[in-house]
PyMOL CGO cylinders between C-alpha atoms (Angstrom):
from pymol import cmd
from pymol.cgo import CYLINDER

trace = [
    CYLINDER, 11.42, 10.61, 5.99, 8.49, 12.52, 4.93, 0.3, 1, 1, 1, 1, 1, 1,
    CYLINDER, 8.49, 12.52, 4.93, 6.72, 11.11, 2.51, 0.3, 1, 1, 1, 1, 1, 1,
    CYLINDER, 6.72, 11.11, 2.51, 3.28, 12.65, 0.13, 0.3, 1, 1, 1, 1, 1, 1,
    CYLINDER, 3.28, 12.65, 0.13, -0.08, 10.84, -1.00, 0.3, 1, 1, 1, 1, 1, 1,
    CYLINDER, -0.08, 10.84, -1.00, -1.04, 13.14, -3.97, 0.3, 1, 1, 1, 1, 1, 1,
    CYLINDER, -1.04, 13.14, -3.97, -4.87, 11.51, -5.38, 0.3, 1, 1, 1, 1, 1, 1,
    CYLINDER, -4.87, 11.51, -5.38, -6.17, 11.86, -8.88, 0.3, 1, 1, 1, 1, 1, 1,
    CYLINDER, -6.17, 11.86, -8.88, -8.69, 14.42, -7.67, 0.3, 1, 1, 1, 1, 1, 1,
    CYLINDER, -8.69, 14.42, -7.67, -6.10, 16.69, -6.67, 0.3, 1, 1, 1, 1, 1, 1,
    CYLINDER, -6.10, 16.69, -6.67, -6.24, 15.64, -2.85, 0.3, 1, 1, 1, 1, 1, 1,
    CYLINDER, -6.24, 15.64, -2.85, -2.52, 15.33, -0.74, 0.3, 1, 1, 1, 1, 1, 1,
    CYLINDER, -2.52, 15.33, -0.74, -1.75, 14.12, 2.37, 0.3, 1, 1, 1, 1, 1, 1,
    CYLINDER, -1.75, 14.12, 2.37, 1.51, 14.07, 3.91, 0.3, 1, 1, 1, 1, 1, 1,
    CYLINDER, 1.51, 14.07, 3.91, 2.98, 11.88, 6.06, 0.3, 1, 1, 1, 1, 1, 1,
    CYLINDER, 2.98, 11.88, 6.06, 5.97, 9.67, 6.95, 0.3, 1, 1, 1, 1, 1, 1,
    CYLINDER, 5.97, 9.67, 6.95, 7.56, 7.18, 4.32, 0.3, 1, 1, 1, 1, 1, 1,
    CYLINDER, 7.56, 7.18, 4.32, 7.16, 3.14, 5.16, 0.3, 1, 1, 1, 1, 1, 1,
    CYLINDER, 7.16, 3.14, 5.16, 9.22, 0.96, 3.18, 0.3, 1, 1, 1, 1, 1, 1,
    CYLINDER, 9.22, 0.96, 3.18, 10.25, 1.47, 0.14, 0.3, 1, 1, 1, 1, 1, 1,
    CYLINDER, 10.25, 1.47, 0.14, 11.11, 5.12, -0.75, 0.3, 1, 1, 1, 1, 1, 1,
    CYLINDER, 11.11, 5.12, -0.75, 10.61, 4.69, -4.08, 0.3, 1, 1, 1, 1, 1, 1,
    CYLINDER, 10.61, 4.69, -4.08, 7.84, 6.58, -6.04, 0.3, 1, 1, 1, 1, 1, 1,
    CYLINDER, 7.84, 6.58, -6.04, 4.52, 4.39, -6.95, 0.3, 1, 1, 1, 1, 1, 1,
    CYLINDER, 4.52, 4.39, -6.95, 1.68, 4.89, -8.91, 0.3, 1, 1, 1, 1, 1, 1,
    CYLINDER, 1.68, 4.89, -8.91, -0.83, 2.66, -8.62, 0.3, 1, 1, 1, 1, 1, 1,
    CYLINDER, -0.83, 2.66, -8.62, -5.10, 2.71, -8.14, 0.3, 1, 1, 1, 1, 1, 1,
    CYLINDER, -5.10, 2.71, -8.14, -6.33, 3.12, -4.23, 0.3, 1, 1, 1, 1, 1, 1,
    CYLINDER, -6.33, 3.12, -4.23, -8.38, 0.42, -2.35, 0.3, 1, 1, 1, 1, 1, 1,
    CYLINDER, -8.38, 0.42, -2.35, -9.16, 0.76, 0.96, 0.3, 1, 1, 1, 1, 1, 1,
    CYLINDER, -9.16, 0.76, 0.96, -9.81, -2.80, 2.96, 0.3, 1, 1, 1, 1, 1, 1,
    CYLINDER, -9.81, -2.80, 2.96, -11.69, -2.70, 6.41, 0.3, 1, 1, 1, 1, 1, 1,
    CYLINDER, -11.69, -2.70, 6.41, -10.03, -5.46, 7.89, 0.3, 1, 1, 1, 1, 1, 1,
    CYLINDER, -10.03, -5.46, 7.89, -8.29, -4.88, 11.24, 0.3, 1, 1, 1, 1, 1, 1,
    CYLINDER, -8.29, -4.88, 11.24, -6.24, -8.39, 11.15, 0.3, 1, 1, 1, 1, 1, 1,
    CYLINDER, -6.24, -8.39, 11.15, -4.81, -10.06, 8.22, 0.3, 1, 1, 1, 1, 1, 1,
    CYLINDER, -4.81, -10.06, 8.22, -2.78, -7.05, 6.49, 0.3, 1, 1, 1, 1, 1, 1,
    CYLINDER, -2.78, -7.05, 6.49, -0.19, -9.91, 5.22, 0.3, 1, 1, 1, 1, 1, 1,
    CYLINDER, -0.19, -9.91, 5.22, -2.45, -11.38, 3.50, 0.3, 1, 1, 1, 1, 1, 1,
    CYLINDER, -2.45, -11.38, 3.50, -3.82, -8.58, 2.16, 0.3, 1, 1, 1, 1, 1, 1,
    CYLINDER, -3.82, -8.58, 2.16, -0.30, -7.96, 0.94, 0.3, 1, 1, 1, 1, 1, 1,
    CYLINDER, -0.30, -7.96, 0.94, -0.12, -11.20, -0.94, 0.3, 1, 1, 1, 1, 1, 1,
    CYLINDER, -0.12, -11.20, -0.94, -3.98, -11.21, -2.09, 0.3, 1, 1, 1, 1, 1, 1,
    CYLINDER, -3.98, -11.21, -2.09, -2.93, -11.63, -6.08, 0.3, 1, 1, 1, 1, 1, 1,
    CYLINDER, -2.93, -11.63, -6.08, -6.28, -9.19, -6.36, 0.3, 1, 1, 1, 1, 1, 1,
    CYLINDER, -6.28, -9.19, -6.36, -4.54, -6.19, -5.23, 0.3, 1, 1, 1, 1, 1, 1,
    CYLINDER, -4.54, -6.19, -5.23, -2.45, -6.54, -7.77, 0.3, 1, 1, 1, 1, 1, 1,
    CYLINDER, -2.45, -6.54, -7.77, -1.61, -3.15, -9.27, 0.3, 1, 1, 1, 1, 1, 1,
    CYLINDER, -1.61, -3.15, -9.27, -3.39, -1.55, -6.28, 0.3, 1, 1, 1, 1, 1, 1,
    CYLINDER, -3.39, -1.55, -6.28, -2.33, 0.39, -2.56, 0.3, 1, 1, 1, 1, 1, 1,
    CYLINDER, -2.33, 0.39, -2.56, -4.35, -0.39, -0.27, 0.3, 1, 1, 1, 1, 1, 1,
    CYLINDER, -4.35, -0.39, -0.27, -5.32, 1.68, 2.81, 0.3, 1, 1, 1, 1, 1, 1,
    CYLINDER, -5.32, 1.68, 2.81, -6.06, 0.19, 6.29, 0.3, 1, 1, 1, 1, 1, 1,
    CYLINDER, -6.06, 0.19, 6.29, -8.93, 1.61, 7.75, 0.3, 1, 1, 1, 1, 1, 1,
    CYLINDER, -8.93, 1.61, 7.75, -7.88, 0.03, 11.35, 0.3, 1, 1, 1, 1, 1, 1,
    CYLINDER, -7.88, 0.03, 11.35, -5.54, 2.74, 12.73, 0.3, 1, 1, 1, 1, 1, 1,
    CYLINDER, -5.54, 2.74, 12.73, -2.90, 0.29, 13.79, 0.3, 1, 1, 1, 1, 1, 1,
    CYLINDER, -2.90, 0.29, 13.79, -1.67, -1.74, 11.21, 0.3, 1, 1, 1, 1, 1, 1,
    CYLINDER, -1.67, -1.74, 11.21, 1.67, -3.76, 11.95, 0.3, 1, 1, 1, 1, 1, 1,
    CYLINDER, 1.67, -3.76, 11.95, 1.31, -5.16, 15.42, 0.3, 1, 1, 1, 1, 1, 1,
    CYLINDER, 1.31, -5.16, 15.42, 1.84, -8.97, 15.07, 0.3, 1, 1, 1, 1, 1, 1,
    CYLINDER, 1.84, -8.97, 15.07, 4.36, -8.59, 12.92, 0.3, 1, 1, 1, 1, 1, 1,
    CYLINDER, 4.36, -8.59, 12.92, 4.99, -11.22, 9.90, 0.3, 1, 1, 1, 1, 1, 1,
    CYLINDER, 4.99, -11.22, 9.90, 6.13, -14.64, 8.61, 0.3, 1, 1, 1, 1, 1, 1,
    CYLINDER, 6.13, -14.64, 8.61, 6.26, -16.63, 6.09, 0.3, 1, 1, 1, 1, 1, 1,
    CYLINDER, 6.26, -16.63, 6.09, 3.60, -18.67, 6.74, 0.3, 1, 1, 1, 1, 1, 1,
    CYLINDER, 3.60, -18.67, 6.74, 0.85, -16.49, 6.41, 0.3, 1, 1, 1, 1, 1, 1,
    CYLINDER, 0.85, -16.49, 6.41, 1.44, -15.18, 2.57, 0.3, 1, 1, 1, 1, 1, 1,
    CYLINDER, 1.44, -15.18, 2.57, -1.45, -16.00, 0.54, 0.3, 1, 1, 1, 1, 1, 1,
    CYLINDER, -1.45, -16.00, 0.54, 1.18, -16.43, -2.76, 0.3, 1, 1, 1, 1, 1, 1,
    CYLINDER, 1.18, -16.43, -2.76, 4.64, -16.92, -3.12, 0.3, 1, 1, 1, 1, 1, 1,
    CYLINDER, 4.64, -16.92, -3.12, 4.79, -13.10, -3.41, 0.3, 1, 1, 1, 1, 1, 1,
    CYLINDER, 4.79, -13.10, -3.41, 2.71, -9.74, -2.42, 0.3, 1, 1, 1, 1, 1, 1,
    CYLINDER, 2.71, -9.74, -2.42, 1.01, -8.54, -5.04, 0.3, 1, 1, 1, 1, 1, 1,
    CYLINDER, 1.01, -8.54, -5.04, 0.42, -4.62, -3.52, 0.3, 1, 1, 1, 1, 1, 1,
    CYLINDER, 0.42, -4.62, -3.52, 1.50, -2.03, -4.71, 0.3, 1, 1, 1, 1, 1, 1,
    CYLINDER, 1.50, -2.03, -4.71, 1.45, 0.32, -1.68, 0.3, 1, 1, 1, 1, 1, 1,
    CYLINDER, 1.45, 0.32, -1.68, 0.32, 0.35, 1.96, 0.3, 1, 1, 1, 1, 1, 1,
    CYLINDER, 0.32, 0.35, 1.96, -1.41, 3.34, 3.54, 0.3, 1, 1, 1, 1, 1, 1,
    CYLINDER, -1.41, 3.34, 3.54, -1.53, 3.10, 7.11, 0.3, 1, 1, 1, 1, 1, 1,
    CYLINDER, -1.53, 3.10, 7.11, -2.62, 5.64, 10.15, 0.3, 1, 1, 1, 1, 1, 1,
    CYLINDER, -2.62, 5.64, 10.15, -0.23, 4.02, 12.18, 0.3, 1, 1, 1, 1, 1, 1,
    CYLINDER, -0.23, 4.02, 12.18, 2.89, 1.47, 11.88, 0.3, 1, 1, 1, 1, 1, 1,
    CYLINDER, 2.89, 1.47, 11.88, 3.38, -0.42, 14.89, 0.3, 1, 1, 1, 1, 1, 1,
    CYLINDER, 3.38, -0.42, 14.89, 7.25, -0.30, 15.41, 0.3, 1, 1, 1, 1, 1, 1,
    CYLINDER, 7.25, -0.30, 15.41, 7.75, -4.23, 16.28, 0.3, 1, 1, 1, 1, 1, 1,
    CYLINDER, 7.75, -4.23, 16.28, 5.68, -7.33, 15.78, 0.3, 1, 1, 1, 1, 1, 1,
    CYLINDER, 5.68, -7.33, 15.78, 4.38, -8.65, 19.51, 0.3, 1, 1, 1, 1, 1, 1,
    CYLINDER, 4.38, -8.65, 19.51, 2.81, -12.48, 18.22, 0.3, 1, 1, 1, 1, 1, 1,
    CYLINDER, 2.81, -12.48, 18.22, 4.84, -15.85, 19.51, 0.3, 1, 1, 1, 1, 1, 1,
    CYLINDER, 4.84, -15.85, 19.51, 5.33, -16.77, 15.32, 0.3, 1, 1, 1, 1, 1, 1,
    CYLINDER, 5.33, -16.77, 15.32, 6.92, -13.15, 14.52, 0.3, 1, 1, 1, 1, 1, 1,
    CYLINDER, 6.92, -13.15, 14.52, 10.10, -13.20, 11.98, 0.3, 1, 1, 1, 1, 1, 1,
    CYLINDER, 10.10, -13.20, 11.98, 9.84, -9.80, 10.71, 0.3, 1, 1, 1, 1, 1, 1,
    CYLINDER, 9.84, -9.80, 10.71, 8.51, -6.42, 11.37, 0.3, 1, 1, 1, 1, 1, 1,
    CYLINDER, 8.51, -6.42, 11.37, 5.78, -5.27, 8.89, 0.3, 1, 1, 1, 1, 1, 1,
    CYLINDER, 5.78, -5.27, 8.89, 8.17, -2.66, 8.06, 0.3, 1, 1, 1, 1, 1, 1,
    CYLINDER, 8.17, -2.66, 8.06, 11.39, -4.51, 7.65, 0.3, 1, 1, 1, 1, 1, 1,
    CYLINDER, 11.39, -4.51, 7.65, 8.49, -6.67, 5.65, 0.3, 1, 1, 1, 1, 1, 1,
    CYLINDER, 8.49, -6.67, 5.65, 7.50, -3.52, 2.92, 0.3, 1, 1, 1, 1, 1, 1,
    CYLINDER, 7.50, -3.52, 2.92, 11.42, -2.77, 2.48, 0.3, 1, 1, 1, 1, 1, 1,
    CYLINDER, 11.42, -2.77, 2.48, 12.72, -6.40, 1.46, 0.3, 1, 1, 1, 1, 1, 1,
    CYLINDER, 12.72, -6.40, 1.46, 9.58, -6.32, -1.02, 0.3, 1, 1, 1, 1, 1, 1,
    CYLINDER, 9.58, -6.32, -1.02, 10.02, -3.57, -2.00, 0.3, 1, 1, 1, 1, 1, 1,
    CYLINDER, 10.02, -3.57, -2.00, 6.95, -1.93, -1.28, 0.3, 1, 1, 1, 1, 1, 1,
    CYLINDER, 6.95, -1.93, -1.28, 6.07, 1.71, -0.76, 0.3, 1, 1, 1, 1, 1, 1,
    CYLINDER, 6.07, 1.71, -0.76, 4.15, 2.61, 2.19, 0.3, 1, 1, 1, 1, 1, 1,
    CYLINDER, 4.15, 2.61, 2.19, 3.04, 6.17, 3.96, 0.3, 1, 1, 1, 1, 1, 1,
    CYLINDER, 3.04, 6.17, 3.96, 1.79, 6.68, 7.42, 0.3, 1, 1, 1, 1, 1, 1,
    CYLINDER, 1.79, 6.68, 7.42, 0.45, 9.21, 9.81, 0.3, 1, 1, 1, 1, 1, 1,
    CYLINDER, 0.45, 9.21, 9.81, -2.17, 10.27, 7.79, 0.3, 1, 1, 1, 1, 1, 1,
    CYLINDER, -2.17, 10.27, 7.79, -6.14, 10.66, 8.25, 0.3, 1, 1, 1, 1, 1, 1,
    CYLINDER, -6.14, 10.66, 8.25, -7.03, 7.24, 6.60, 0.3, 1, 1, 1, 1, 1, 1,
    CYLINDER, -7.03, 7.24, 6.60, -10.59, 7.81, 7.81, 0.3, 1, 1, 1, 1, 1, 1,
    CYLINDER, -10.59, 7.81, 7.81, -10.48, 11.09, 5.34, 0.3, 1, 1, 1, 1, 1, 1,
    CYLINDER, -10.48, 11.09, 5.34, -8.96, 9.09, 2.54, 0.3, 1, 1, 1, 1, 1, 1,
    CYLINDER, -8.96, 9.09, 2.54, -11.34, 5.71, 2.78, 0.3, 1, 1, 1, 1, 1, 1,
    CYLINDER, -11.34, 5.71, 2.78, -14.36, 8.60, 2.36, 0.3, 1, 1, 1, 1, 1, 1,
    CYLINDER, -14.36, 8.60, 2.36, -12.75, 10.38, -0.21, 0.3, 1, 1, 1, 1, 1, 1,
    CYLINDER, -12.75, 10.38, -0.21, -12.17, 6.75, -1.94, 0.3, 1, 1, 1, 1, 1, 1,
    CYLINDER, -12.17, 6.75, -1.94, -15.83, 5.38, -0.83, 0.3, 1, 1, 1, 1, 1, 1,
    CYLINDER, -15.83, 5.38, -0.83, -17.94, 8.40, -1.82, 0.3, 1, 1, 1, 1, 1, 1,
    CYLINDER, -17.94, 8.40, -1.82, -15.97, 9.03, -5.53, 0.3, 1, 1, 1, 1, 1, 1,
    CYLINDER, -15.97, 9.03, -5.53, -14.46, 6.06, -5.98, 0.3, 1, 1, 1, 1, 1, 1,
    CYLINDER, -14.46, 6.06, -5.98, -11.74, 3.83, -6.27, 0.3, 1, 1, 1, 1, 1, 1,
    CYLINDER, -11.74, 3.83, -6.27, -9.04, 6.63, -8.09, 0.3, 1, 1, 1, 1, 1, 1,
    CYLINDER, -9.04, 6.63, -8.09, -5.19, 6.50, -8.90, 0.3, 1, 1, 1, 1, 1, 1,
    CYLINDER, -5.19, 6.50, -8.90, -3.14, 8.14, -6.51, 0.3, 1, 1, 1, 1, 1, 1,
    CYLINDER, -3.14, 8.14, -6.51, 1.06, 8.61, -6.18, 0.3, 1, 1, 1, 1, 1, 1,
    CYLINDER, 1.06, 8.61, -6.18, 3.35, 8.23, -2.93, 0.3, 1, 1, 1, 1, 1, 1,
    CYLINDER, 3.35, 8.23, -2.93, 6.57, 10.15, -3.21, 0.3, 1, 1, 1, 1, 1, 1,
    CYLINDER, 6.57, 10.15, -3.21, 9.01, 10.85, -1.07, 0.3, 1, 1, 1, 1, 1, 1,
    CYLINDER, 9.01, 10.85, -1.07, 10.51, 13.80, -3.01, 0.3, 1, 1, 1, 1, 1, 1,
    CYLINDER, 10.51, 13.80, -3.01, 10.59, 17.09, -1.21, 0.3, 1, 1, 1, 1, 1, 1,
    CYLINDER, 10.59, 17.09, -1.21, 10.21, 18.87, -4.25, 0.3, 1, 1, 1, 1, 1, 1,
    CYLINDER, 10.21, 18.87, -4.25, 7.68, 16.76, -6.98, 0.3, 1, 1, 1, 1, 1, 1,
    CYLINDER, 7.68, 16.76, -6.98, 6.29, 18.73, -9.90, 0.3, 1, 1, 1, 1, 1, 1,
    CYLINDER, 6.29, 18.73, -9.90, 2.70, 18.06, -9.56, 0.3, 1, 1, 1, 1, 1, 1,
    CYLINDER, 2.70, 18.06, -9.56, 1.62, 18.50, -13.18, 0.3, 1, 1, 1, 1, 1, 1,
    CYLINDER, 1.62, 18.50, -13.18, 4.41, 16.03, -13.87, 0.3, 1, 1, 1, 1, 1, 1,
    CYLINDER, 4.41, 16.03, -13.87, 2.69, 13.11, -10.97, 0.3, 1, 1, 1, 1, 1, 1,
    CYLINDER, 2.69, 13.11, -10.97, -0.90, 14.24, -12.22, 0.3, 1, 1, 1, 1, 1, 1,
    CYLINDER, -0.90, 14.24, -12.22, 0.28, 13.18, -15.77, 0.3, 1, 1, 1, 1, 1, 1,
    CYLINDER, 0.28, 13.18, -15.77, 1.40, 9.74, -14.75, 0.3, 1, 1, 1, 1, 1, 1,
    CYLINDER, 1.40, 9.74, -14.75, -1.51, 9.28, -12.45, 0.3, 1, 1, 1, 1, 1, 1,
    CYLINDER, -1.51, 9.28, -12.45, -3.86, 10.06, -15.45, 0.3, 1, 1, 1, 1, 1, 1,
    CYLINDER, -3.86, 10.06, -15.45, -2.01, 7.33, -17.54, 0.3, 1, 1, 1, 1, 1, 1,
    CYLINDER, -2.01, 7.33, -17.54, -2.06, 4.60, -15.28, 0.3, 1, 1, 1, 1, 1, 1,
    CYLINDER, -2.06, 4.60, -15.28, -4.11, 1.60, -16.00, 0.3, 1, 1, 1, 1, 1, 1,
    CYLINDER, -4.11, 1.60, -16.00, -4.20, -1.47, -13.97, 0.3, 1, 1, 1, 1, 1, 1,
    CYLINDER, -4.20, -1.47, -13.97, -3.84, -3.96, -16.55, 0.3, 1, 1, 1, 1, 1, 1,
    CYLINDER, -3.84, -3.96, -16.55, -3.17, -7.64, -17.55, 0.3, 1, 1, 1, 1, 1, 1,
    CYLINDER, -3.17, -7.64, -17.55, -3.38, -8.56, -13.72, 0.3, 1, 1, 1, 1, 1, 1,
    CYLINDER, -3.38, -8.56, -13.72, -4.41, -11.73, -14.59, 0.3, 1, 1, 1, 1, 1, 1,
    CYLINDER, -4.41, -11.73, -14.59, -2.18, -12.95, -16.64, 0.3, 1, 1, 1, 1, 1, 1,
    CYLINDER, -2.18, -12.95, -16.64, 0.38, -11.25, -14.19, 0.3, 1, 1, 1, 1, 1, 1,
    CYLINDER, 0.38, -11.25, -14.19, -1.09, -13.31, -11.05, 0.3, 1, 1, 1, 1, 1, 1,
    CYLINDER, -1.09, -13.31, -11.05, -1.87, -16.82, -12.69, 0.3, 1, 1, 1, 1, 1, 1,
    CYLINDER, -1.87, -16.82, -12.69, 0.97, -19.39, -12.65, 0.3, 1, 1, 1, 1, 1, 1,
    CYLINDER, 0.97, -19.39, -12.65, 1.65, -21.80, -15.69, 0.3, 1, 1, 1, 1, 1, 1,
    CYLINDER, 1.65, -21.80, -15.69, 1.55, -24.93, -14.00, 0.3, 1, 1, 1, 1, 1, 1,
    CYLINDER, 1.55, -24.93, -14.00, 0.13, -26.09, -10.80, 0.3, 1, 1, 1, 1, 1, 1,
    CYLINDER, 0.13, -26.09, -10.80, 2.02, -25.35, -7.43, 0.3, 1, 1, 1, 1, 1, 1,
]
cmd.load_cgo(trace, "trace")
């Protein structure tokens, strides 16, 4: 399914829809690390934010439940160049795919991520929208974009009692 990265700067790249199809707003991040993207996932400090991969292959180990940093992820959306298609390591439960959709995260591939981390290194870290709508009203996305705040995160991440 074809899926669209519209930034608050008026940038869009299109691409193919990850997980969850449903439409996200959230602020952009991108995170240099070519292991660990579970973790990343579950990092309560991305809370509120998608994060892009600057590693073109993202996905290839797979998951499990041991390596969440929380009991939950935390991410908002995943922006890969490429989603490997099935998890090769001995302790893989899950593809990272099959992963995003039972969390219910929103995810877009096959785009330049190299483009996007410079857009978000040289101007900032900026609010961006995934859809997967063929046919979003733009003024309508920019709107939301422009209202979006990440906010009370901490409150939202810390637990009441120890775990």
């Amino acid at each position: 399914m074809k899926a669209t990265l519209i930034l608050e700067n008026g940038a869009i790249f299109e691409g193919e829809s990850i997980g969850s199809t449903e439409e996200v707003v959230c602020e952009m991040v991108f995170n240099t690390s070519m292991v660990g993207y579970q973790e990343i996932l579950t990092d309560p400090s991305y809370a509120g934010q998608g994060v892009v991969m600057t590693y073109p292959l993202i996905g290839n180990y797979g998951t499990n439940d041991e390596d969440d940093e929380s009991t939950r992820p935390w991410a908002e959306a995943l922006i890969v160049r490429h989603l490997a298609q099935r998890g090769s390591n001995f302790r893989c439960t899950s593809t990272l795919n099959d992963y995003l959709i039972r969390h219910g995260i929103t995810g877009i591939q096959k785009i330049d991520t190299r483009a996007l981390t410079r857009i978000l290194r040289i101007q900032g870290v900026m609010n961006g929208v995934i859809t997967c709508e063929a046919n979003y009203d733009l003024n309508a996305l920019m709107a939301k974009m422009k209202a979006y705040r990440v906010e009370g995160t901490v409150e939202r991440v810390s637990t009441t009692a120890a775990i």
